[in-house]
KOLGU-4560 file (N, C-alpha, C; in nm, 3 decimals, padded with zeros to 5 digits):
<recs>
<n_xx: 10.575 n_yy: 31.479 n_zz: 02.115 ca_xx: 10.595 ca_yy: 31.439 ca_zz: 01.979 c_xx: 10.471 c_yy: 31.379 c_zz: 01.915 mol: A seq: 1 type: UNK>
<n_xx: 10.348 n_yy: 31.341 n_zz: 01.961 ca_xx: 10.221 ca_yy: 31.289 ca_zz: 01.938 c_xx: 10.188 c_yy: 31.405 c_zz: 01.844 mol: A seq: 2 type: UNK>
<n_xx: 10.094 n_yy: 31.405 n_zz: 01.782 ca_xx: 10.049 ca_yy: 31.443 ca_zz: 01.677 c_xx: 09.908 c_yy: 31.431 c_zz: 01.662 mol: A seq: 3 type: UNK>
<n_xx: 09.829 n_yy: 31.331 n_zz: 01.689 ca_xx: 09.709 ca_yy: 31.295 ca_zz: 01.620 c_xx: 09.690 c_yy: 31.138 c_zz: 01.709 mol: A seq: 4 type: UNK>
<n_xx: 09.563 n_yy: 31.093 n_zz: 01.660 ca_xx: 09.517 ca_yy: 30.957 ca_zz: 01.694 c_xx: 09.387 c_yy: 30.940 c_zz: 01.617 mol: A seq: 5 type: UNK>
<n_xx: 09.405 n_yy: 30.808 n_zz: 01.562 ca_xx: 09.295 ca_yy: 30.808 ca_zz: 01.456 c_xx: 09.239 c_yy: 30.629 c_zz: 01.519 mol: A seq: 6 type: UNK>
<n_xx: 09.144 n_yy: 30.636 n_zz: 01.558 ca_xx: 09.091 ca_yy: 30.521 ca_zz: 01.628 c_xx: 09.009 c_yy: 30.411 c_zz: 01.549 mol: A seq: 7 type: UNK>
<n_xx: 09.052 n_yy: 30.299 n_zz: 01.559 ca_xx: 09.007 ca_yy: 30.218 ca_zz: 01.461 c_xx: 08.893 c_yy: 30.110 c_zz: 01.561 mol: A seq: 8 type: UNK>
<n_xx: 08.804 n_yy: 30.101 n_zz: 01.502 ca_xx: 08.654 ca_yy: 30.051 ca_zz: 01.524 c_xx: 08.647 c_yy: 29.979 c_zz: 01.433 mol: A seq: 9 type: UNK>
<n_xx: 08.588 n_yy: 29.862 n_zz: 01.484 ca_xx: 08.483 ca_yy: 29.749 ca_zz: 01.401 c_xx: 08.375 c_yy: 29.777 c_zz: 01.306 mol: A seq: 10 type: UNK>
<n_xx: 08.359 n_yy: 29.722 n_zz: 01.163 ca_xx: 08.210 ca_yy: 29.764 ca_zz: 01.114 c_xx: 08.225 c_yy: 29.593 c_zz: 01.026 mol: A seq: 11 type: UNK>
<n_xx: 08.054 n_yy: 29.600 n_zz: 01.020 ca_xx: 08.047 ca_yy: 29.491 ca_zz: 01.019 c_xx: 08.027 c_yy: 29.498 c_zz: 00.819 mol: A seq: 12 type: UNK>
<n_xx: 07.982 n_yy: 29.634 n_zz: 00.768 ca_xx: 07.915 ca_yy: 29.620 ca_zz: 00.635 c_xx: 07.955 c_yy: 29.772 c_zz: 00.635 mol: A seq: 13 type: UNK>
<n_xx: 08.067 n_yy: 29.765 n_zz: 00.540 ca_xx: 08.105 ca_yy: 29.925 ca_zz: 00.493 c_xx: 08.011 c_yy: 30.037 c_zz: 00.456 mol: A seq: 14 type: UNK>
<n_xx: 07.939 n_yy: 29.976 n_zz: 00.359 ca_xx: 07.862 ca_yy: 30.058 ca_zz: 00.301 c_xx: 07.755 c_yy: 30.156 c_zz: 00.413 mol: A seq: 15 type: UNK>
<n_xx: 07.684 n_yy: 30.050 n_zz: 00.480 ca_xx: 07.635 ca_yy: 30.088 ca_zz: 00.608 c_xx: 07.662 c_yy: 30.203 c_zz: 00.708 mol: A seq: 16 type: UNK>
<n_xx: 07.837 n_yy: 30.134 n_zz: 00.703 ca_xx: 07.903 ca_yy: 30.249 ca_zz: 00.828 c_xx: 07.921 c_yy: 30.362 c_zz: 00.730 mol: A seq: 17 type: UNK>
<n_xx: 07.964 n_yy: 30.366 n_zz: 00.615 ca_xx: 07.943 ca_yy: 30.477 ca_zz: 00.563 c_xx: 07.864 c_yy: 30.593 c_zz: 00.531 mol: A seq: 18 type: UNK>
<n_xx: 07.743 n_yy: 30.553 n_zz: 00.505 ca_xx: 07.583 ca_yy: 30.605 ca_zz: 00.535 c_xx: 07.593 c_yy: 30.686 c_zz: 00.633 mol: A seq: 19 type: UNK>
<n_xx: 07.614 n_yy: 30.593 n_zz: 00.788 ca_xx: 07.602 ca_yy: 30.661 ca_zz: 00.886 c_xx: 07.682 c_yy: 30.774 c_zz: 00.945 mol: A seq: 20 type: UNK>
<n_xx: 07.793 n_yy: 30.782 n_zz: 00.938 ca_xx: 07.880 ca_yy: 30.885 ca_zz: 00.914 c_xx: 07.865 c_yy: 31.007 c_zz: 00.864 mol: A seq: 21 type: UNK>
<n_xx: 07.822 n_yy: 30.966 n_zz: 00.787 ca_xx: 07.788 ca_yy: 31.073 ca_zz: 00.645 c_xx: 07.692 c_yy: 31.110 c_zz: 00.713 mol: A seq: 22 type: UNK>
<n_xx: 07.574 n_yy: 31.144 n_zz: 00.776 ca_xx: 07.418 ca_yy: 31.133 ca_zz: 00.859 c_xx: 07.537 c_yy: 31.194 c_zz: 00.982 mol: A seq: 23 type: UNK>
<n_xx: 07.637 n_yy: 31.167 n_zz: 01.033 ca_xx: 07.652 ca_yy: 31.257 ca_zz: 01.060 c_xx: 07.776 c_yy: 31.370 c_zz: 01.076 mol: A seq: 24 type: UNK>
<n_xx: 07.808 n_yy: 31.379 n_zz: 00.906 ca_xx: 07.825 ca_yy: 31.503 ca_zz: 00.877 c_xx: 08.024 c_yy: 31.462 c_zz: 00.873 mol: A seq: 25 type: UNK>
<n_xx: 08.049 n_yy: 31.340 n_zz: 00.862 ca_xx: 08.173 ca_yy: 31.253 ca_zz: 00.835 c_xx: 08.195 c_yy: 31.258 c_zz: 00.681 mol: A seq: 26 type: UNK>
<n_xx: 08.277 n_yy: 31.280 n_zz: 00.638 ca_xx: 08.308 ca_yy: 31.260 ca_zz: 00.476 c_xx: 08.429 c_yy: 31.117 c_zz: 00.478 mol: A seq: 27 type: UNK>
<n_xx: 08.418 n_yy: 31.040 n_zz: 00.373 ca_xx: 08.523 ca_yy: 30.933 ca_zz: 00.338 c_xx: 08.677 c_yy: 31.005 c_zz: 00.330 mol: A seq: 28 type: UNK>
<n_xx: 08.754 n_yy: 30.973 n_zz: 00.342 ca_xx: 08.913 ca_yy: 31.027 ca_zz: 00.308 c_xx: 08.961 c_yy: 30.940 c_zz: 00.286 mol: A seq: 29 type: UNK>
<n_xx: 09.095 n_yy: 31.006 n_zz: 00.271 ca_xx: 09.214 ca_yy: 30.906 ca_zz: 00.214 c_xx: 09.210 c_yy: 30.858 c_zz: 00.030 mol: A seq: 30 type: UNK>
<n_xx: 09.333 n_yy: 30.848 n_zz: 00.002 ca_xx: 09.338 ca_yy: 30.872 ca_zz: -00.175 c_xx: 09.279 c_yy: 30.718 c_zz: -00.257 mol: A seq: 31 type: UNK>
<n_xx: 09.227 n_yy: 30.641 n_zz: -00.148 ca_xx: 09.258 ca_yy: 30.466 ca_zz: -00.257 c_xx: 09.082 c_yy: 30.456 c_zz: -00.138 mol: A seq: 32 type: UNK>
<n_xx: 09.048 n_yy: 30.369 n_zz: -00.195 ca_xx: 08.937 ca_yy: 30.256 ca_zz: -00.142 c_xx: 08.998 c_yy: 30.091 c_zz: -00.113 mol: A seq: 33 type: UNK>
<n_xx: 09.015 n_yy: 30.127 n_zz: -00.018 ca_xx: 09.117 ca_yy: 29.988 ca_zz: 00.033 c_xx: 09.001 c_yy: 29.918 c_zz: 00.076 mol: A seq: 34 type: UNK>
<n_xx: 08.998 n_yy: 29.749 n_zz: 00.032 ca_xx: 08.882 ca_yy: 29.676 ca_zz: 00.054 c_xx: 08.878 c_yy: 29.623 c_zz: 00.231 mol: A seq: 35 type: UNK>
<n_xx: 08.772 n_yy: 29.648 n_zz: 00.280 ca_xx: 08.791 ca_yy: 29.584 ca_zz: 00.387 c_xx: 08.835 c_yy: 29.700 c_zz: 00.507 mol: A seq: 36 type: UNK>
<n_xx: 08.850 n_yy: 29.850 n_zz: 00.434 ca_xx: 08.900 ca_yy: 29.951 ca_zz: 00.540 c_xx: 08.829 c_yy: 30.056 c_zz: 00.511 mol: A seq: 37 type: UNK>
<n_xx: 08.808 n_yy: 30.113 n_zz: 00.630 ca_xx: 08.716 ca_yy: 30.279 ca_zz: 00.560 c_xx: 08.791 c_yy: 30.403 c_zz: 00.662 mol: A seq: 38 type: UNK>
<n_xx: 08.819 n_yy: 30.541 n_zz: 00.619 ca_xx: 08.901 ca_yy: 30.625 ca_zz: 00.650 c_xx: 08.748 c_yy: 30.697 c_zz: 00.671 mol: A seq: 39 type: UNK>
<n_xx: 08.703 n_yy: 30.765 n_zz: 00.759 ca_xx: 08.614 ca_yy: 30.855 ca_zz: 00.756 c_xx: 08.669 c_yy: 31.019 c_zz: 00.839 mol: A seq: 40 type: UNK>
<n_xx: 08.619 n_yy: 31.143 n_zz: 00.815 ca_xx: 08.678 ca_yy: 31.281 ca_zz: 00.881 c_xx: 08.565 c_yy: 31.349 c_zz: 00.874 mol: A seq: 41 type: UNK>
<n_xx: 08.572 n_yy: 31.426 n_zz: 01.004 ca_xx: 08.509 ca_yy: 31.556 ca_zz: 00.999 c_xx: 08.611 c_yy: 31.646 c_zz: 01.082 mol: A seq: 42 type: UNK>
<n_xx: 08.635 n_yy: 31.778 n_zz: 01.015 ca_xx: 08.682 ca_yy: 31.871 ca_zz: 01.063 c_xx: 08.839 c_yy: 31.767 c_zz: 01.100 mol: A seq: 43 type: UNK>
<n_xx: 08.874 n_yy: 31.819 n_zz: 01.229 ca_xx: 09.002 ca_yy: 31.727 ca_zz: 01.267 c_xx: 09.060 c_yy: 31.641 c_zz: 01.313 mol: A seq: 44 type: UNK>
<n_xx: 08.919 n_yy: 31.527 n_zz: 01.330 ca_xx: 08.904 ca_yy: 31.431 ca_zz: 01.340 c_xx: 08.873 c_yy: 31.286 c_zz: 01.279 mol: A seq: 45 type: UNK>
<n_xx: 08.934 n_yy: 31.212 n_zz: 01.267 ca_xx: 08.899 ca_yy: 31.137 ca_zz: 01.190 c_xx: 08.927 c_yy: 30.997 c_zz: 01.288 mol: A seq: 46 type: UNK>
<n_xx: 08.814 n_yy: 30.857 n_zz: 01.220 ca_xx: 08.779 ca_yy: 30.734 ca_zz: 01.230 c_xx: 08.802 c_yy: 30.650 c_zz: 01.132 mol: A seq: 47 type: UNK>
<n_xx: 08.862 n_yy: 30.538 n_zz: 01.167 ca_xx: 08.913 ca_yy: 30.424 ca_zz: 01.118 c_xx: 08.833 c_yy: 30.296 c_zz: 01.090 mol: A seq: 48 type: UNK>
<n_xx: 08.809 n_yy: 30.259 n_zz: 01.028 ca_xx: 08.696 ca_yy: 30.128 ca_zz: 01.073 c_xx: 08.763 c_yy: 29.988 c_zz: 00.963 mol: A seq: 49 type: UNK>
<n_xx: 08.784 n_yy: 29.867 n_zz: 01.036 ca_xx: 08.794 ca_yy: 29.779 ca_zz: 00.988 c_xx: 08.692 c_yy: 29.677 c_zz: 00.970 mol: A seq: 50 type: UNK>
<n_xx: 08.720 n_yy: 29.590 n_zz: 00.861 ca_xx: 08.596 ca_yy: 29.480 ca_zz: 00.852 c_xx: 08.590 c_yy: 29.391 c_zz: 00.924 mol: A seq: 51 type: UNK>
<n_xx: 08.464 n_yy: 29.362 n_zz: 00.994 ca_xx: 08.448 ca_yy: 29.219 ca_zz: 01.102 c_xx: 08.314 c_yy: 29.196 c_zz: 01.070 mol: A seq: 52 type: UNK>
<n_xx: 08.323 n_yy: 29.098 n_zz: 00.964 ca_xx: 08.150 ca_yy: 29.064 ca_zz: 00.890 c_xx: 08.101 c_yy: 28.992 c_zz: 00.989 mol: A seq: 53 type: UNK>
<n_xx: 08.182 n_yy: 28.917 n_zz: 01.101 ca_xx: 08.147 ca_yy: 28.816 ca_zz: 01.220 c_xx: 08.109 c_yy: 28.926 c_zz: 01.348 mol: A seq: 54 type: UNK>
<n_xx: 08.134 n_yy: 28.999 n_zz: 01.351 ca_xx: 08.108 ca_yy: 29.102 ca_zz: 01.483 c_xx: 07.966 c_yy: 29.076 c_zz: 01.527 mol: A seq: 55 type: UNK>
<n_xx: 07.910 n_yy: 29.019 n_zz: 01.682 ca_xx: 07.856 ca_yy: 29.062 ca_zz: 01.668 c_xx: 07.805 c_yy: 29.181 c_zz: 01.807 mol: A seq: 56 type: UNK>
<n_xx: 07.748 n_yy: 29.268 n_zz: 01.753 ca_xx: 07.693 ca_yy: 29.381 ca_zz: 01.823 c_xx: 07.666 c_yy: 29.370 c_zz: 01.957 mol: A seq: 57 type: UNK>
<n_xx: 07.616 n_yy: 29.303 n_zz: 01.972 ca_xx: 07.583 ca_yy: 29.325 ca_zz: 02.154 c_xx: 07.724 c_yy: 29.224 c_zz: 02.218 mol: A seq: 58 type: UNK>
<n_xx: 07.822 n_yy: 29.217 n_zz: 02.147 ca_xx: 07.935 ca_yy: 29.181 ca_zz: 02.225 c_xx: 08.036 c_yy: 29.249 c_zz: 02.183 mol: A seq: 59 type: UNK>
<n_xx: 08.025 n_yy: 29.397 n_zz: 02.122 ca_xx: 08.135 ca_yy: 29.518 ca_zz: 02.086 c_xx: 08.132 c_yy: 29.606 c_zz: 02.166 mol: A seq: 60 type: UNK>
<n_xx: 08.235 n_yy: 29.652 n_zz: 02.206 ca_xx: 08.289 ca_yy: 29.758 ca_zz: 02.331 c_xx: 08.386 c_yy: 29.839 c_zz: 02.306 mol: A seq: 61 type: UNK>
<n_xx: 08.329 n_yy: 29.893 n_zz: 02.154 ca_xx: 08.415 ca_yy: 29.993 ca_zz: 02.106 c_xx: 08.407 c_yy: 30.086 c_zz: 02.142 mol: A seq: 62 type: UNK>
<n_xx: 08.477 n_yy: 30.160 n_zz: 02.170 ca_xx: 08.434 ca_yy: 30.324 ca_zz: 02.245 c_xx: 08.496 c_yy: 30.440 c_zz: 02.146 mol: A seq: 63 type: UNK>
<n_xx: 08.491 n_yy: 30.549 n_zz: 02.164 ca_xx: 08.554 ca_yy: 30.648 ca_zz: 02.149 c_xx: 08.499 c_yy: 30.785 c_zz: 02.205 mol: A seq: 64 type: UNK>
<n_xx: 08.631 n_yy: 30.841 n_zz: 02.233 ca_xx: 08.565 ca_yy: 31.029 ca_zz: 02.300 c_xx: 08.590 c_yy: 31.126 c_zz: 02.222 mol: A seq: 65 type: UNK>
<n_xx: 08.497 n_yy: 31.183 n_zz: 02.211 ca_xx: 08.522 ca_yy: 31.292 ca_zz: 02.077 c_xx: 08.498 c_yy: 31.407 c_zz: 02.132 mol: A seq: 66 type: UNK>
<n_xx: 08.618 n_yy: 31.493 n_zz: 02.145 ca_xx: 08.583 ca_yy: 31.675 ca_zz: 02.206 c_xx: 08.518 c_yy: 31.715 c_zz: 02.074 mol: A seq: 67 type: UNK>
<n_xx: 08.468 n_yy: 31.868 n_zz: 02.125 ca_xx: 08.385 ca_yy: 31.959 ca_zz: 02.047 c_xx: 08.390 c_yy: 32.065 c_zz: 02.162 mol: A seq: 68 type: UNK>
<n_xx: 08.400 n_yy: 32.149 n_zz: 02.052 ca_xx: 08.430 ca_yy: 32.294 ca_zz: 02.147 c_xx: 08.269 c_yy: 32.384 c_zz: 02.122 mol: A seq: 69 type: UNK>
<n_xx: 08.166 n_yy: 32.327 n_zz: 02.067 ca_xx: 08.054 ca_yy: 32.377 ca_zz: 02.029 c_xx: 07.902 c_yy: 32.236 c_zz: 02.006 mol: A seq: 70 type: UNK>
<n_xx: 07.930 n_yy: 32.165 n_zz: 02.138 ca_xx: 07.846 ca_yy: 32.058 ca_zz: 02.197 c_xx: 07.684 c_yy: 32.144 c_zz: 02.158 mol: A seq: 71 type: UNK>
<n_xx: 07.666 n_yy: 32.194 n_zz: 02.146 ca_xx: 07.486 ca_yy: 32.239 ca_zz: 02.173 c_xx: 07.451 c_yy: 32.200 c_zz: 02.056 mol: A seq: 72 type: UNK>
<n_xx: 07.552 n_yy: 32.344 n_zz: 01.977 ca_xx: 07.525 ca_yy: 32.312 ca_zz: 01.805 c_xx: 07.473 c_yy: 32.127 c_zz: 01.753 mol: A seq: 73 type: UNK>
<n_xx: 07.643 n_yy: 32.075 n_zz: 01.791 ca_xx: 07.628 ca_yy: 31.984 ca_zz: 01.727 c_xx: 07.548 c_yy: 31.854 c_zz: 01.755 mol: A seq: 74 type: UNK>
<n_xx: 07.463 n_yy: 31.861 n_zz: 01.869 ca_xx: 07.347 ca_yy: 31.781 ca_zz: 01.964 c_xx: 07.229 c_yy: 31.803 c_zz: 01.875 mol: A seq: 75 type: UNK>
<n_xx: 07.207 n_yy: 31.950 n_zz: 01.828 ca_xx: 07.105 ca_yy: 32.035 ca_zz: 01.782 c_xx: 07.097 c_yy: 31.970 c_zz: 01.625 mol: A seq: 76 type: UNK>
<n_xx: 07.195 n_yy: 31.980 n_zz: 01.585 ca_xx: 07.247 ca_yy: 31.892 ca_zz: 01.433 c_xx: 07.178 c_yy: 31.777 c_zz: 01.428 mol: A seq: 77 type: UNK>
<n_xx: 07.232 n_yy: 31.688 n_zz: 01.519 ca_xx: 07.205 ca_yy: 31.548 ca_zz: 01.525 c_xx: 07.033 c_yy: 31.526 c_zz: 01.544 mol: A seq: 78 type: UNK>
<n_xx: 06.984 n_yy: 31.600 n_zz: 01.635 ca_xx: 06.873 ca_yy: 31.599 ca_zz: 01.669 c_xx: 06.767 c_yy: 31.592 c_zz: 01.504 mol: A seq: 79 type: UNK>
<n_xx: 06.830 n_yy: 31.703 n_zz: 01.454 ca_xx: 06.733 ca_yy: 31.790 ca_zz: 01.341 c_xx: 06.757 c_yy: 31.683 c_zz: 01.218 mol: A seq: 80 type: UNK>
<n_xx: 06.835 n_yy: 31.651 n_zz: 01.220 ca_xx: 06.843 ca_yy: 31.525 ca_zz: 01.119 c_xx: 06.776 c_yy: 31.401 c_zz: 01.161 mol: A seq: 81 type: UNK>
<n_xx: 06.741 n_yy: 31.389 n_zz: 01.249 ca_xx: 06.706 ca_yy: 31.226 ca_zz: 01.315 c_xx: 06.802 c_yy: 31.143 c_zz: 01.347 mol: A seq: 82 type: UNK>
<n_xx: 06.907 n_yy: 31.126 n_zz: 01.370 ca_xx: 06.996 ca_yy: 31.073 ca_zz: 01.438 c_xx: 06.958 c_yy: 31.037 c_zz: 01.570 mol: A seq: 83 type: UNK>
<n_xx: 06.927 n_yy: 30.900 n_zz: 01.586 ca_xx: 06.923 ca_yy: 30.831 ca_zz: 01.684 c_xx: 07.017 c_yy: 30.868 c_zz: 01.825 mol: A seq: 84 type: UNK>
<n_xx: 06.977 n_yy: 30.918 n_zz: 01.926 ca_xx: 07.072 ca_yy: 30.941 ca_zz: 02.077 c_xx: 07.070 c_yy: 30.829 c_zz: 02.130 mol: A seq: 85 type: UNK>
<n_xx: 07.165 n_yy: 30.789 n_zz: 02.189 ca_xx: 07.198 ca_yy: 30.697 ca_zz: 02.308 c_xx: 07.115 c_yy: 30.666 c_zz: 02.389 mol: A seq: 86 type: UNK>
<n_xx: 07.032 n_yy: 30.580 n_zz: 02.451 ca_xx: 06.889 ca_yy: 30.585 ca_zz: 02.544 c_xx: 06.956 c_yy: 30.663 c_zz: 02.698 mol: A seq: 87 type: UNK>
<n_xx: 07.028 n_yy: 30.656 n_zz: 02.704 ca_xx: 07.092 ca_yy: 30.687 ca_zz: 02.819 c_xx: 07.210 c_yy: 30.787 c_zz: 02.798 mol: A seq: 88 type: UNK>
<n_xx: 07.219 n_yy: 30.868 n_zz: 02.694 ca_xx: 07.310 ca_yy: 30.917 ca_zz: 02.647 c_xx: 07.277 c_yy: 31.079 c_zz: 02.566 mol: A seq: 89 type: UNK>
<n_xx: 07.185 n_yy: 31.106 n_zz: 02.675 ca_xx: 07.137 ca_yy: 31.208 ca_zz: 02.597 c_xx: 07.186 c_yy: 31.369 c_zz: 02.641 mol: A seq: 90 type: UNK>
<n_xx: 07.194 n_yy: 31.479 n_zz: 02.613 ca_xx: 07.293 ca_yy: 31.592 ca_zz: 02.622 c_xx: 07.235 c_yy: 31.651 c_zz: 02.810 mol: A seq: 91 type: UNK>
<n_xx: 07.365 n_yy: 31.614 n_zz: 02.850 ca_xx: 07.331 ca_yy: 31.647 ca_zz: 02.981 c_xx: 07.498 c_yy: 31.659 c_zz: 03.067 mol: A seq: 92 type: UNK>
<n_xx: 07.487 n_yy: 31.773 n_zz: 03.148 ca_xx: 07.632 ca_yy: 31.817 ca_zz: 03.199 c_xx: 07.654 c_yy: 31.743 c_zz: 03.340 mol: A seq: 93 type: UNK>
<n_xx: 07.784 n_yy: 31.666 n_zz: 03.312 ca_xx: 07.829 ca_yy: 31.583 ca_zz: 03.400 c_xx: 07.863 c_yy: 31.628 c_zz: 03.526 mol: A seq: 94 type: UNK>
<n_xx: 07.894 n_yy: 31.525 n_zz: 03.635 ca_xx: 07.965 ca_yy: 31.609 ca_zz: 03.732 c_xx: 08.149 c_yy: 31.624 c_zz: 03.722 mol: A seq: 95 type: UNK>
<n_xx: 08.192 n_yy: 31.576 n_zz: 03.620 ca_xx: 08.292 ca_yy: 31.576 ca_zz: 03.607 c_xx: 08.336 c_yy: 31.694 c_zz: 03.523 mol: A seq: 96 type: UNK>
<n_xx: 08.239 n_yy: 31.739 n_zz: 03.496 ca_xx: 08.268 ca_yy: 31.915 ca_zz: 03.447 c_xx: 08.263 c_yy: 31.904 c_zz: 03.301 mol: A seq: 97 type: UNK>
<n_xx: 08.202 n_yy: 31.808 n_zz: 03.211 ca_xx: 08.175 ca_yy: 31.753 ca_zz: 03.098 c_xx: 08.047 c_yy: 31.784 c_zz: 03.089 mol: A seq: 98 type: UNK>
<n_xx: 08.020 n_yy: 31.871 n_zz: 02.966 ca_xx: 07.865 ca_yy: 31.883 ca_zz: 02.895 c_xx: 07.874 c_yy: 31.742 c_zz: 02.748 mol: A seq: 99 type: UNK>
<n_xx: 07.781 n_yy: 31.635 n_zz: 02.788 ca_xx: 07.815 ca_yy: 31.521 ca_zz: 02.695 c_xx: 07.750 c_yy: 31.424 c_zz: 02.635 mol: A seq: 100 type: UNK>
<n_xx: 07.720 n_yy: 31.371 n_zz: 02.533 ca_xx: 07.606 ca_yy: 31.291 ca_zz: 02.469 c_xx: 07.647 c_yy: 31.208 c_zz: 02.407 mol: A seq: 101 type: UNK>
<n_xx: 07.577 n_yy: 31.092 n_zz: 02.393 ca_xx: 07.634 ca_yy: 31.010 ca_zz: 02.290 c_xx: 07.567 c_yy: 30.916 c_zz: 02.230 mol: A seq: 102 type: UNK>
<n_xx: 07.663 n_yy: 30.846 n_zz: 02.107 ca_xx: 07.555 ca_yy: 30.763 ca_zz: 01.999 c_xx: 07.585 c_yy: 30.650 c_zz: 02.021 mol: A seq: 103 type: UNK>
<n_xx: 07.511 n_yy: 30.543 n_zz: 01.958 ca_xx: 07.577 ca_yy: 30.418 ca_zz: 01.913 c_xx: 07.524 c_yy: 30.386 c_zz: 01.769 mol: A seq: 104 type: UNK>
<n_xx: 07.700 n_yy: 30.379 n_zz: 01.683 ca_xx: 07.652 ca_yy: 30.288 ca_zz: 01.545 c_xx: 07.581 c_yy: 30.202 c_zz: 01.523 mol: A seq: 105 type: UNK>
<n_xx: 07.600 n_yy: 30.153 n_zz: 01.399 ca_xx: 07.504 ca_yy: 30.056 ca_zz: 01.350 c_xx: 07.572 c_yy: 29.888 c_zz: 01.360 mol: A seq: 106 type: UNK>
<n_xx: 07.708 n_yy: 29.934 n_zz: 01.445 ca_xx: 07.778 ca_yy: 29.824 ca_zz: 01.513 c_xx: 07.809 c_yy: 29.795 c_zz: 01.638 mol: A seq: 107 type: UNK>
<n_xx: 07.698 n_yy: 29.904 n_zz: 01.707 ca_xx: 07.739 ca_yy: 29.909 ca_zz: 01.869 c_xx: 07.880 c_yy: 29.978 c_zz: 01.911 mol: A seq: 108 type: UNK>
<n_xx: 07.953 n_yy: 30.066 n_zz: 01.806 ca_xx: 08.001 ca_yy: 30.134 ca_zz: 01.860 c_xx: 07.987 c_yy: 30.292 c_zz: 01.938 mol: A seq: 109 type: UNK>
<n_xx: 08.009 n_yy: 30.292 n_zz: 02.042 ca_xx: 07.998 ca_yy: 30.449 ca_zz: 02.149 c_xx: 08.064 c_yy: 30.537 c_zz: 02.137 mol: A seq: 110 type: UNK>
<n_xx: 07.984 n_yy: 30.637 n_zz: 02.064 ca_xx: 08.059 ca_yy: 30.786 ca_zz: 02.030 c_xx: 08.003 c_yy: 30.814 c_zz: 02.145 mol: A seq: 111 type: UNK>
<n_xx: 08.078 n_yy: 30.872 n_zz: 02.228 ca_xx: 08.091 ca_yy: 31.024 ca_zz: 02.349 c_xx: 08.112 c_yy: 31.093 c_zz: 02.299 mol: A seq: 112 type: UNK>
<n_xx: 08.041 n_yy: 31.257 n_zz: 02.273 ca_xx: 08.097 ca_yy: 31.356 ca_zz: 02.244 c_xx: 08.137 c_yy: 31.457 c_zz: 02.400 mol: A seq: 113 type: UNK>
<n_xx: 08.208 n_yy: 31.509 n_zz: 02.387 ca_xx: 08.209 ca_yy: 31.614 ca_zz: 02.533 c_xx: 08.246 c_yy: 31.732 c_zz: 02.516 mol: A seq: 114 type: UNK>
<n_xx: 08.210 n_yy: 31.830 n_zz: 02.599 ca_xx: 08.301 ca_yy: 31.980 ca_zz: 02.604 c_xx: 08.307 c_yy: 31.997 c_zz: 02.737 mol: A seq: 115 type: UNK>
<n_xx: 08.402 n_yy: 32.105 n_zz: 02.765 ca_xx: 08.431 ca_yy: 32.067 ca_zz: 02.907 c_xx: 08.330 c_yy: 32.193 c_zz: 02.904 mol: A seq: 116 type: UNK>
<n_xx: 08.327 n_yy: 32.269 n_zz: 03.064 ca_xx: 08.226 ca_yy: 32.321 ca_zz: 03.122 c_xx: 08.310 c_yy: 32.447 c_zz: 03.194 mol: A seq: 117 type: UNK>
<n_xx: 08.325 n_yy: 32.559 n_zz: 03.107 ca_xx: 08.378 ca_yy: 32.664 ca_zz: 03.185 c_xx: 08.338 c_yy: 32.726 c_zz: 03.277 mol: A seq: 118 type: UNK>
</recs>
């Protein structure tokens, strides 16, 4: 009966997390600008972010895993724009049968992206 999951993350300055999103390739949603909340989507996914002007960054352990059924492309994307990689998080196939990379916001939150490995 699940449907969906839309994961809600910390940001410390909307405008900010919005930028970044957008950089990479996230559009705003949802019909209202609710203060203090931001709806962001790409494709069929979408992120939640609430306000925590007190957050701070090197004590956030937000995570999230994001499939992609076309990991190269969208590494290749990120790359060509300048989008900052993970220092340790850079596109490389796991042993867990995961091809996978990842970012961190401008709030210390951890995007994983993955595809599995046919």
């Amino acid at each position: 009966m699940l449907t969906a999951i839309h994961p809600k993350l910390p940001m410390r300055d909307k405008a900010i997390t919005t930028a970044y999103y957008v950089q990479l390739g996230f559009e705003v949603c949802g019909d209202s600008d609710f203060e203090g909340y931001l709806m962001m989507q790409k494709d069929h996914v979408q992120i939640h972010f609430f306000a925590f002007p007190e957050l701070d960054p090197k004590t956030n352990y937000g995570q999230v895993y994001i499939r992609t059924n076309r990991i190269d492309d969208l590494y290749q994307s990120l790359l060509d724009n300048n989008v900052a990689i993970h220092p340790n998080g850079h596109l490389t196939t796991k042993p867990w049968g995961q091809r996978e990379f990842a970012l961190l916001d401008p709030d210390n939150n951890l995007l994983t992206f993955g595809q599995s490995v046919d």
